[in-house]
N, C-alpha and C positions, 0 to 999 in steps of 0.2 A: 504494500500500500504506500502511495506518496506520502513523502513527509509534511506535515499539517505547519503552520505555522499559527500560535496563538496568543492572543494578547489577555494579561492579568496585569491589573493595578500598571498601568502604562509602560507595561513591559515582553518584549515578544518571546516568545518561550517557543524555540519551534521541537515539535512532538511528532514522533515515526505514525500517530495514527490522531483522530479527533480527542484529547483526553476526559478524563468525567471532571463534572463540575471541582469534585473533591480535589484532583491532582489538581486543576489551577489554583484552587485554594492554596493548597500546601506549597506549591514552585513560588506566589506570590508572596507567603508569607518565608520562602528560607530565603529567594534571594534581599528582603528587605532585612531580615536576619545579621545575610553575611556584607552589604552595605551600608550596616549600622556596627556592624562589630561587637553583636550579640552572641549570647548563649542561648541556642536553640534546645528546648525537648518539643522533639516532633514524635506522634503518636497516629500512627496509618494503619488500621487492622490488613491483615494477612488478604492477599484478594485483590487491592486499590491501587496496585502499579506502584507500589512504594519505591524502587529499583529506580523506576523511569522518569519519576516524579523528583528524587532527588539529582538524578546524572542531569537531566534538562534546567533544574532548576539552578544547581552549582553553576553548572557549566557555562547559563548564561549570563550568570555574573561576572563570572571570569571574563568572561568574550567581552562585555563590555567595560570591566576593571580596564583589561587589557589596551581597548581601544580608545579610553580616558588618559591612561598613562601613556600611551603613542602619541595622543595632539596636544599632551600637555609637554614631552619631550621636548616635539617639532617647534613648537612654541617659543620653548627656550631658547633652543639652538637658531632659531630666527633672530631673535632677540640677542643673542651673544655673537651672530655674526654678522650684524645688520652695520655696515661700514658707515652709518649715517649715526651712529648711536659713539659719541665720543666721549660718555660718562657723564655728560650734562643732564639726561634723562633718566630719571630712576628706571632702572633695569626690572622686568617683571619679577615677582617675589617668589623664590623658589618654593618649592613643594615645604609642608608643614613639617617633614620630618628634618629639614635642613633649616627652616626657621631658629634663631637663637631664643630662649626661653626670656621673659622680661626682667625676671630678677638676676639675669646672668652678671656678672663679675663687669664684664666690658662695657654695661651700660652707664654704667655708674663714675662720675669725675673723668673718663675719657675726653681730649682734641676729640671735635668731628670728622677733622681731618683723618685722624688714628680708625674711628667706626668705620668712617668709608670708602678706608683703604682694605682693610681686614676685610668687610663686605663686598667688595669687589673683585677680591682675589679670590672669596668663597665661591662667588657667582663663575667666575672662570674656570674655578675646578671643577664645579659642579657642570658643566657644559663641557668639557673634557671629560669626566665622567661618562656622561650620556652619550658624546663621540665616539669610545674603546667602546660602550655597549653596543652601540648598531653595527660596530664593525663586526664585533665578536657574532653579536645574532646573524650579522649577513652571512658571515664565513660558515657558521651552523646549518643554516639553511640550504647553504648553498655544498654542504656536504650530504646532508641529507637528502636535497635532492638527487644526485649524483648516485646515493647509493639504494635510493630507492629504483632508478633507473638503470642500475647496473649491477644485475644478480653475479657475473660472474669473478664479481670482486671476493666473494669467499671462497671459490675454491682456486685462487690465485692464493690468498694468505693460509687456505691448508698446506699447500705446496710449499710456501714458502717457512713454513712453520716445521713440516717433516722436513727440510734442509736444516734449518738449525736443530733440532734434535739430532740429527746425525752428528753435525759439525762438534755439537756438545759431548754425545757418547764416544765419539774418537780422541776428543781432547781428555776427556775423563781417565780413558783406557792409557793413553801415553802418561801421565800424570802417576796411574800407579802403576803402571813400570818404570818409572823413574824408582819411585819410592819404597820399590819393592825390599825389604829386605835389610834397609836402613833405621840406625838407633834401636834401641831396648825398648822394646812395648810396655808400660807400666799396665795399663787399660787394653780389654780386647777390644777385638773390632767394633766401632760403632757408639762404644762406652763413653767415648769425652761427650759427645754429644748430652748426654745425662745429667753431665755435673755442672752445677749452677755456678753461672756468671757470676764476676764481683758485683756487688749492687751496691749502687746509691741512690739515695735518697733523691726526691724530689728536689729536695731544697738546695741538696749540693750539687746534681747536675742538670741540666736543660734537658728537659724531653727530647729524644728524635725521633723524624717522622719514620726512618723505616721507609720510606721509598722509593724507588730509582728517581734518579733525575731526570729516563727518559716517558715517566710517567704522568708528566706533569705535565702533560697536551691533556689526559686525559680529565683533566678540572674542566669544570663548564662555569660558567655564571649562570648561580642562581636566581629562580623567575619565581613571580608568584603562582601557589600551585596547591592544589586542595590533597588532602589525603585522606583516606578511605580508608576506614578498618573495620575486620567480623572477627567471627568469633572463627571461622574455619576455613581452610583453601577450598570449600566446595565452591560456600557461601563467597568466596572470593570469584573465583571463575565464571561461578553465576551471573555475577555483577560486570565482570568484564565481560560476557556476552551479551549482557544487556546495554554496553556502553559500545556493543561494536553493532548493533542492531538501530541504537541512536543515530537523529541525526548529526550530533558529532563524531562520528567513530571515525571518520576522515581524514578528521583536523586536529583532533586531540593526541597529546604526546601522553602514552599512557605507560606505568612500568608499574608490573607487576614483581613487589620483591616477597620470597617468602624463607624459611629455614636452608641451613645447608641441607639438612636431612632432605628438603625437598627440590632443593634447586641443585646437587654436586652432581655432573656426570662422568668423576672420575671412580669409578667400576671398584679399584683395589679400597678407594676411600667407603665409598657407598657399601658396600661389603659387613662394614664394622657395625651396621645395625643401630645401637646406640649412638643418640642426638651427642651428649657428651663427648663419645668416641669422636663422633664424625667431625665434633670441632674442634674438636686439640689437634686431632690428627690433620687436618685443615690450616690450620695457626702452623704447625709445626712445619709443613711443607712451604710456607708462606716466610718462613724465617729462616729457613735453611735457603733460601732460595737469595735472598738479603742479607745473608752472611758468608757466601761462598766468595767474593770478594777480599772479606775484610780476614780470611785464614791466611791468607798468602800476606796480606801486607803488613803482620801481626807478627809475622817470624824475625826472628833476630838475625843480622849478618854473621854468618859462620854460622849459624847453627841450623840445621836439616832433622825435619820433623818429617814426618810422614800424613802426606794427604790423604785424609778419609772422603771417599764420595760420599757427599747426603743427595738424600732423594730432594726432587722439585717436584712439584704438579704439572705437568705441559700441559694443562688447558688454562694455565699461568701466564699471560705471555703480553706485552704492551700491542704489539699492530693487531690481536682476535680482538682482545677483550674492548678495545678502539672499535672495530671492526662490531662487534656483537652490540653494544651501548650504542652506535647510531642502529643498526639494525631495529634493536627495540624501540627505536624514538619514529622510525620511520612508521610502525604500523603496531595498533591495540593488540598485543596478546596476552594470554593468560599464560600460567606456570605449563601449564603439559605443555605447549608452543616453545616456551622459551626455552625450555629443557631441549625439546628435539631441536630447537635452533643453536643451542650450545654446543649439540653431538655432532653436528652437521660442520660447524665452522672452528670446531675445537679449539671454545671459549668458552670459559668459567661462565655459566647465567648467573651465579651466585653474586661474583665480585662485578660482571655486565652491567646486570641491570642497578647496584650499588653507583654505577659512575655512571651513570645516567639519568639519577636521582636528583642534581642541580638545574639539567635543562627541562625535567619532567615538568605537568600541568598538574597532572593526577596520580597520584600513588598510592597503592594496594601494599598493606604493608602487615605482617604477622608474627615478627621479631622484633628488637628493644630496637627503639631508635636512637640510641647513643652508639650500638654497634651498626647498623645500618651509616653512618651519618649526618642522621636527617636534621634537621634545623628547622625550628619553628617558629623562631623571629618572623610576626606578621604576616604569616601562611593560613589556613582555613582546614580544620582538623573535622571530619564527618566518622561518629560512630556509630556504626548500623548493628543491630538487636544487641540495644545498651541498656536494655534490662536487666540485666548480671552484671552491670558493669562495675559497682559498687564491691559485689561480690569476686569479681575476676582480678581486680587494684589487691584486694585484701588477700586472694589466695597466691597472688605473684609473687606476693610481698614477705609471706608467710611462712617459716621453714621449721622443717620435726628433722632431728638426727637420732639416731639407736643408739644404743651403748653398744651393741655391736660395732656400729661404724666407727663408732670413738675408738673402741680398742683396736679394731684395724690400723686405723690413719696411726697412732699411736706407735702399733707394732713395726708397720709400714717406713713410718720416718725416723724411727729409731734406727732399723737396718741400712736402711738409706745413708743416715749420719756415718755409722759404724764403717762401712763400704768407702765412702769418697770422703770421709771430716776431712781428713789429713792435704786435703787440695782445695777444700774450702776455704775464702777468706772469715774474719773475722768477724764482719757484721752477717754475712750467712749463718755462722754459726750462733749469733746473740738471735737469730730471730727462728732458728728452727728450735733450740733451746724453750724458746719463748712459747711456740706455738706447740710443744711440745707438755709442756708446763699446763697450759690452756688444755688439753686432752685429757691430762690426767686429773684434773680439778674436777672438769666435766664428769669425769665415771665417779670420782667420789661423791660426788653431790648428790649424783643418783644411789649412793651407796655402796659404788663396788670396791672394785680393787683393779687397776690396770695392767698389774699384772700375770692374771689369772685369766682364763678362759672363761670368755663373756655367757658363752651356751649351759656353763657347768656350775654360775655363779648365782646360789639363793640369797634372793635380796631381804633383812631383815625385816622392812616394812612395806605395805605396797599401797598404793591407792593413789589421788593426783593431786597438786599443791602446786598453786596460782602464788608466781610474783611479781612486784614491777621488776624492772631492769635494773636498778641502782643495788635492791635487797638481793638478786638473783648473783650480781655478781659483787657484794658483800658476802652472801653466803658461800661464795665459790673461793674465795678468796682471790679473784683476779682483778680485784679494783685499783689494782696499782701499774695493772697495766696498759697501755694506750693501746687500746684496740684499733683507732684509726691506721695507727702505723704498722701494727702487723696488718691489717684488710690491705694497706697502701703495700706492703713487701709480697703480699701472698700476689697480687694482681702485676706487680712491676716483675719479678721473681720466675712468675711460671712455676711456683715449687711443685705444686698439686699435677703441671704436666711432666716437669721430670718426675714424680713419683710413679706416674701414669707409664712413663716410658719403662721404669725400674724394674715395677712390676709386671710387663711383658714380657720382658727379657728373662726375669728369671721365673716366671711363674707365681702362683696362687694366685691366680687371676680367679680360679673357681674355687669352692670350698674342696678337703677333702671328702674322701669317700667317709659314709657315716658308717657303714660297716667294716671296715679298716682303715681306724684311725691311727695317722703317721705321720711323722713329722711334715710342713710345708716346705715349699720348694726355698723358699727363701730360709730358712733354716736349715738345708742341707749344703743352701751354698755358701751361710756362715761359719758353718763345722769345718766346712773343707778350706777355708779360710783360717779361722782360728780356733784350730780343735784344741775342746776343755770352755770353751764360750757358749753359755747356753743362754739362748735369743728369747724375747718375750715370746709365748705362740700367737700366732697370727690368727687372727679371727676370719671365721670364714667369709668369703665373699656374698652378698644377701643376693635373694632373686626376686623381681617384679613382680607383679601381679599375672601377666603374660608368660611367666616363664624364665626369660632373659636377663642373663648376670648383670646387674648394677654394676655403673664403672669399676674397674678394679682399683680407683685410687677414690676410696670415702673420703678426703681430707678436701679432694672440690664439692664437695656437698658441704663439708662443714663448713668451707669459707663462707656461704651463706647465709648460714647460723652466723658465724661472727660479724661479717656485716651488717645483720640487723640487728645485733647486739647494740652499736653504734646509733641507731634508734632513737629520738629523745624520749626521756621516763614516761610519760603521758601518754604516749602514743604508741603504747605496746607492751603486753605481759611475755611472761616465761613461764612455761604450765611443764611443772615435773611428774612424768608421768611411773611409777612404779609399780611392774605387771610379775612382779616374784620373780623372775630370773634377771641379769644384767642387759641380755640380748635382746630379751623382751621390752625393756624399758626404753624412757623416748624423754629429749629436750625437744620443746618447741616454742617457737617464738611466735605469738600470735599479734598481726596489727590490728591497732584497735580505731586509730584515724586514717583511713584510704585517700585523707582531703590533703594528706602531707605528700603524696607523690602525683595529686592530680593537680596542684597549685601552679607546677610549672608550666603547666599543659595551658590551660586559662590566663595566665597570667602573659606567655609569650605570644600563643595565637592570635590573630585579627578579629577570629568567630571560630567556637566550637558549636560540632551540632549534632546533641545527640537523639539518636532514634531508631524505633523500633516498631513492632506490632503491636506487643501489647505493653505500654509503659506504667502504668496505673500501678499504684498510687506513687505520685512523681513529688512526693512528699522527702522519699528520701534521698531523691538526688540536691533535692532544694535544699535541706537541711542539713543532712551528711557529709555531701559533696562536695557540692557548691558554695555556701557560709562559711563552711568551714576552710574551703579554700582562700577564703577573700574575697567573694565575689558578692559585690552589691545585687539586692533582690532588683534593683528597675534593668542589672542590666539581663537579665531572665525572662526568655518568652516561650511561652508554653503555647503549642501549637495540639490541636486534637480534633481528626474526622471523622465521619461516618463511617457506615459501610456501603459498595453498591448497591449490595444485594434489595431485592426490596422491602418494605418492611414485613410482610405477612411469610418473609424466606426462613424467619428466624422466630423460634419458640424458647425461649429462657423458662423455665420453673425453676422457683422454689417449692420442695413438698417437707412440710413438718411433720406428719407423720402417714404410716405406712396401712395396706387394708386391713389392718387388724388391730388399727388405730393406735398404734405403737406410737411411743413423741420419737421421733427422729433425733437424739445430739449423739453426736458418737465424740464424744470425749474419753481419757484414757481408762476413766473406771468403768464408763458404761459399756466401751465399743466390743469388746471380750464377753460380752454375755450374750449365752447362745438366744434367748430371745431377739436381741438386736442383729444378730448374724442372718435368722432366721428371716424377720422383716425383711435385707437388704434381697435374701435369697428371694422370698416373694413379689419385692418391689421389680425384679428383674424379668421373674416368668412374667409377669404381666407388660409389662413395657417389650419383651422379645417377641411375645403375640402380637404387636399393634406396630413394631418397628420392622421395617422393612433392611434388606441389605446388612452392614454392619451396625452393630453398637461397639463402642469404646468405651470400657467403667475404670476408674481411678481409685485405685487406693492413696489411704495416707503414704505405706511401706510395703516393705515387700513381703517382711515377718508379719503383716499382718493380711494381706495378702494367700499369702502360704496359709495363714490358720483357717479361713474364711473358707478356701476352695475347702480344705480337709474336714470343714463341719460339716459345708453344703454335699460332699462326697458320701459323709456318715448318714445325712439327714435322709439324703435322698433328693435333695434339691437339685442336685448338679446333673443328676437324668434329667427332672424336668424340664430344665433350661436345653438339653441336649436334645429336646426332641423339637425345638424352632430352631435354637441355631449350635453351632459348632464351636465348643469353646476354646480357646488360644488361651495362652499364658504368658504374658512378657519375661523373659529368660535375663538372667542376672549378667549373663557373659556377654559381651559386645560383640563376638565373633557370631553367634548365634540368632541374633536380630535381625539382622536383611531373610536368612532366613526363612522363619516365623512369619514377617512380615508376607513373603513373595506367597507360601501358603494360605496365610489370610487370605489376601485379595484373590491370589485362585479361589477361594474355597465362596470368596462373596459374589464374584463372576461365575462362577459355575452352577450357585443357586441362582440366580436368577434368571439365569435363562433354562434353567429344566425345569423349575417350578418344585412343589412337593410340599411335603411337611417341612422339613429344612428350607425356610429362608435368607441365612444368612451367616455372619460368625461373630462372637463372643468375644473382645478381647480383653483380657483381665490385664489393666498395667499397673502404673506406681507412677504418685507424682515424685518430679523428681528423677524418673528411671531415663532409660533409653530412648520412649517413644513420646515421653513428655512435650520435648523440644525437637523442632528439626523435622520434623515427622509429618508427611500429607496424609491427612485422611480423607478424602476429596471424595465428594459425590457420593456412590454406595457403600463406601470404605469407611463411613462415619455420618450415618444418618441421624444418630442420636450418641453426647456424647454426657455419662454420668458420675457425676464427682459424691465417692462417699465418703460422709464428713469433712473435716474441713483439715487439712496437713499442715497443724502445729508444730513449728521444732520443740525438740526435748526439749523442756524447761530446766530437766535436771540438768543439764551442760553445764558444764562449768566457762566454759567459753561462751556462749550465749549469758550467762547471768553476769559475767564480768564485762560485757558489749552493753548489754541492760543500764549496770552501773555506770557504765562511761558515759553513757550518751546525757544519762537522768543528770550527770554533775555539770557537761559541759552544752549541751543544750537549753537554752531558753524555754522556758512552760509558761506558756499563756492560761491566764483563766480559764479554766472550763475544760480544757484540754487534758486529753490522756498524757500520766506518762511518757517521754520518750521512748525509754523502752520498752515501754507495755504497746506502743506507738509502733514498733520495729517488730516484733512477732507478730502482729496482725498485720504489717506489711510484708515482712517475709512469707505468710501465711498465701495471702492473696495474690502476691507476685506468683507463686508457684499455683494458685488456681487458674489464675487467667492467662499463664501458658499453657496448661492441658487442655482446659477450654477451648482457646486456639487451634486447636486441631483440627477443627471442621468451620465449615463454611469457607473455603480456597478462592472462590471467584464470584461473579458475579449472577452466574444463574445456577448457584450454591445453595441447597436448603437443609435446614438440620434441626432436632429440638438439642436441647441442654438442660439436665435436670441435676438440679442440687439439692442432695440430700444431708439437709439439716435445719434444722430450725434457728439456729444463731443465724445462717446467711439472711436470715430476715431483718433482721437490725439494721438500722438506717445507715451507721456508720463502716459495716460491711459493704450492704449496698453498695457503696459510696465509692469503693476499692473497685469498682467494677469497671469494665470499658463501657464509654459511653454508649457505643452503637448495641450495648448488651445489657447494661441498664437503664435505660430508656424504656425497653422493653419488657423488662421482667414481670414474671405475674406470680403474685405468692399464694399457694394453696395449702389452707390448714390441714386439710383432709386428704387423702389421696383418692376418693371417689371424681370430684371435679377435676384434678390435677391427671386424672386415666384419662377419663372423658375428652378436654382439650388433646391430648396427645393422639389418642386415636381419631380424632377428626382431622389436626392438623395434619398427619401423615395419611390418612385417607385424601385428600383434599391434593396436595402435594406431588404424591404416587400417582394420583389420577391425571394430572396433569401434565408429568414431567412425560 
């Protein structure tokens, strides 16, 4: 279909198709958003082009940002080279951000002459300024078009890429036959690489960059440019389909960056499974690569050392990764594209699309942006389903280590020390000491002993114990020492990668075998080093959830722990966990203010804009978030639509109680009582008769879930329900969900077109689980979907009741008003209803009911938590005789139709 062009609030917003009233709503109200340099919560149900509604809307801010800042350039540069202008005429006033402030220093008892000489010279560089930039965008452009025009430039620079890999492997090869054979090897092969560098301080020496100097074409000047982030590379891809389906997909410079894990197509790298692995091992080939150089000119006159090859990455290289970064400038792709475009012209996409990050407009981004590069000085940040986002700051931020890992890293850097001390300098040794010291406090505190074997160690007391940071590490006894400056040595250092490397080399990378327990690898190769030396034992290596060995160096998991140690006291506990064994037990650091790492984010941007499908109640971004970042409430605009669908598409109940006039509250003492199990079981045979296709029912959990099926199974319930539809189970494991799923939907496709007693399928999920989020139940797949009770977190938490406490001391309480934290459970309550709910109604000629059982969601200030296009609607029925009635007409009425 042509692309529409359409005017809102005096502004053309052009659109791949006619858009609904709603999307101009929303394009009108973000781009006056990001033209005021506001903070957007925008709130679009699932269904309403939300995708297309923000790319169109951004985008055309930009475009006309863009075409602001070009006549206001030309303007100047008019002005600054107008041979008629001999400084007699005040020169137009440059842009606000070059303006001098009025209470500045200079204005005050200066000659006029002195102001506007300084201001005139301002004016000239500033117009020099704007000069180098058109140059530099000319020269960009005019590469980009070249290489948009000229495919067979890549496989020119693969060719030339396999010559210098030759040229290198032959130089390598003459190199160690020179070497062969020469001086006393103190270290085997490959060993020096291991042993750490002398280190200094920040303060005593100047950072370096670490990068060729023929790399430095690869800098862009950066543009203004929106950034785009989800929660997944799906939801990423998605969105770059839908920006390449825009009518910008043409013209827009779009770069998608995401993990190494996701972006390295070098095979021996990608192999190591492990996110962790895959970046050390990445770092490491990136530094060997930048220090082959400085081996040779490090040697002393007369003396002959022997050159060890280190490995490079060849998809490392200045003319590809040149060569891949306009590629991705010339034309929208997503991660699968850039990938095969990496394999293709063998070029890193990882470090690619990184250097093309300055000239980008829009950026798709799913790693830290301080390892990325990005920069947010006056740029336009868009978070898309920023309904967790509160939640996702607090779990990034958030670290648990075992006492296991502790006595690893422990065991680990002891043997380390014991191996290379003797070639370490001085301050290496004050700071593995140091962080050593830190390890062993750690396992005491939890009660052990460092050591002894963590698997074999009964802990005197157990249960869990909340502190600030200041008592946590008074009680540890390490308040004397500057944790900034070991986080600063762990990070400048690399310790936790040479420990990473150590441990390859010699093993226990895995646990032993449990039925033949034997010394570790690294204790065999301390014996045979210093036999009569017996080594702490090393603790086994832990494994995932998945299966998959945890790095084998624990001590880069602890760096984490230690840097949030660094933490200010307010804004974070330490919850000691003691589970009877040492290996069982856990330190973890929980943040308690999320508004300390989003302050920068608000505070640098032009306009943040967060949004999602279902944002309600947008209480806590206001409050949590935002306040607590600094952010004035006027500068706060809360934006909220409808749905397409029509209104007679959508059925909301509330039922309080059940046909055997049961009251409906499933709270924790009631919900366990086989009368209430029984209700739910009967509330369902009756809604599976009158419901066509799928139903979806929600549990609070999954333990409660499991007890429910297992009563209805005793009762006899769970035939009944078997004999309309076919019951499904939501499965705990992630591997087993698409699954599940793919038979669902066979099983709802297949009743409906044989017909029968079987109509349909059963799925039993869990708010909270797998199918919570993320998940289409579209059309027949979710005719009806029903939430029973309402999914309160534990109150017993000891983490939640210390979130409770924080907020109730450092939150304002208005009159009248709940609690803060009585305010946050029934926020976090509702957040997690109104994404299962979400699950049905997808589009626009979408119909579905939604039934909630429980009699609290009656209350006004529930209600209230609700989406609009779904409160609006709602109809509350005491009784379940009327509340059947509507439902069977509504899906008679419906079915008949559809």
């Amino acid at each position: 279909m042509a692309d529409k062009t359409e005017e809102a609030g005096g502004v053309h917003f052009p659109f791949p198709f006619t858009p609904y009233a709603i999307q101009k709503d929303f394009m009108a109200a973000l781009y006056q958003v990001l033209e005021a340099g506001k903070i957007g919560i925008f709130e679009s149900p699932t269904g309403t082009g939300k995708s297309l509604s923000l790319i169109c809307g951004a985008l055309s801010w930009l475009r006309d940002f863009e075409q602001k800042k070009r006549e206001e350039e030309e303007r100047l540069l008019e002005a600054g080279a107008d041979p008629l202008n001999d400084g007699k005429d005040q020169a137009p006033c440059p842009p606000p951000s070059c303006q001098e402030s009025p209470g500045s220093p200079r204005a005050a008892g200066e000659p006029d002459w002195v102001t506007q000489f300084v201001q005139k010279k301002e004016e000239r560089d500033l117009v020099d300024r704007l000069k180098e930039g058109q140059v530099r965008r000319k020269k960009r452009e005019e590469r980009l078009q070249q290489t948009r025009h000229n495919a067979p430039l890549k496989f020119a620079a693969k060719r030339m890429r396999q010559e210098d890999e030759e040229t290198e492997r032959l130089v390598r090869l003459s190199r160690e036959t020179l070497a062969a054979g020469t001086g006393p090897e103190q270290l085997a092969w490959g060993e020096e690489e291991l042993v750490l560098a002398e280190y200094e301080s920040d303060k005593e020496k100047g950072s370096t960059s670490g990068v060729d100097a023929d790399e430095d074409d690869l800098e862009e000047e950066h543009v203004t440019k929106i950034y785009y982030c989800s929660r997944t590379h799906s939801q990423l891809a998605q969105f770059v389909h839908e920006v390449q389906k825009s009518p910008f997909g043409k013209d827009t410079r779009l770069v998608s960056l995401g993990s190494r894990q996701n972006l390295c197509v070098n095979e021996d790298v990608r192999k190591l499974g492990s996110v962790q692995l895959i970046n050390d091992r990445c770092v490491e080939l990136q530094r060997s690569k930048h220090e082959k150089k400085s081996i040779v000119e490090e040697e002393k006159p007369g003396r002959r050392r022997r050159l060890e090859p280190r490995a490079t990455c060849p998809f490392y290289s200045h003319k590809q990764l040149q060569l891949l970064r306009d590629e991705v400038l010339v034309e929208v792709k997503d991660i699968e594209q850039l990938v095969a475009l990496g394999k293709e012209a063998r070029a890193c996409p990882y470090y690619g699309s990184r250097f093309a990050i300055p000239a980008a407009q829009m950026l798709l981004h799913a790693a830290a942006r301080r390892a990325a590069g990005i920069r947010l000085q006056g740029q336009v940040v868009v978070i898309d389903e920023a309904h967790n986002l509160i939640d996702t700051i607090t779990g990034i931020h958030s670290v648990e280590v075992s006492g296991s890992q502790l006595c690893q890293a422990h065991s680990q850097l002891l043997q380390y020390t014991e191996r290379y001390g003797k070639r370490l300098k001085a301050k290496n040794l004050m700071y593995i000491k140091q962080i050593l010291y830190l390890l062993e406090k750690f396992v005491t505190v939890l009660g052990g002993n460092i050591k002894q074997n963590p698997n074999t160690q009964s802990l005197s007391q157990a249960g869990t114990e909340l502190k600030t940071i200041s008592d946590f590490l008074f009680q540890s006894q390490i308040d004397n020492i500057n944790l900034f400056k070991v986080q600063r040595y762990c990070e400048k250092s690399m310790v936790s990668r040479k420990l990473l490397g150590f441990t390859e080399r010699y093993g226990a990378v895995l646990a032993p075998s449990r039925e033949q327990p034997k010394l570790s690898g690294f204790q065999h190769f301390l014996q045979s080093l210093q036999p009569g030396v017996t080594a702490a034992p090393a603790a086994p290596a832990e494994e995932g959830e998945d299966g998959t060995p945890r790095p084998a160096s624990p001590l880069m998991h602890i760096e984490g722990f230690l840097a949030a140690l660094t933490t200010a006291n307010q804004d974070g506990r330490v919850i000691l966990s003691r589970q009877g064994s040492l290996s069982q037990s856990s330190l973890k650091f929980m943040l308690l203010n999320p508004a300390v790492h989003f302050a920068q984010v608000v505070k640098e941007c032009r306009a943040v804009v967060l949004a999602g499908g279902t944002m309600q109640p947008v209480s806590d971004f206001r409050e949590q978030l935002l306040a607590c970042a600094g952010v004035q409430a006027e500068r706060v605009v809360e934006f909220s639509c409808g749905h397409v669908i029509p209104a007679d598409n959508i059925l909301p109940l509330v039922i309080c109680s059940g046909p055997s006039n049961q009251q409906l509250e499933f709270t924790y003492q009631k919900r366990e009582l086989p009368q209430m199990m029984d209700e739910t079981g009967r509330i369902l045979c009756n809604l599976c008769n009158v419901v066509p296709g799928g139903v979806v029912c929600f549990f609070p959990s999954y333990e409660y879930q499991r007890q429910v099926h297992a009563h209805w199974d005793k009762s006899g319930l769970l035939a009944r329900l078997a004999v309309r539809k076919k019951i499904f189970q939501e499965p705990r494991r992630v591997s087993q969900v698409e699954q599940v799923l793919l038979e669902y939907s066979r099983c709802v496709k297949h009743c409906g077109q044989a017909g029968g007693m079987v109509t349909g399928a059963l799925m039993l999920s869990v708010v909270g689980g797998k199918m919570s989020e993320g998940i289409n139940f579209s059309d027949n797949l979710g005719r009806c979907v029903v939430m029973v009770g309402m999914p309160f977190p534990s109150i017993r938490s000891a983490e939640l009741q210390e979130k409770m406490a924080y907020l109730d001391q450092t939150l304002p309480r208005a009159p009248g008003q709940v609690p803060p934290g009585k305010a946050l459970v029934e926020n976090l309550c509702m957040k997690a209803v109104n994404q299962s709910i979400g699950r049905a109604i997808r589009h626009q000629k979408d119909f579905a009911s939604i039934v909630l059982l429980d009699q609290r969601y009656a209350r006004p200030p529930i209600l209230a938590k609700l989406p609009a296009w779904i409160r609006d609607r709602v109809q509350v029925k005491a009784t379940f005789g009327p509340a059947f009635a509507a439902l069977r007409k509504f899906h008679r009425e419906k079915s008949g139709s559809s």
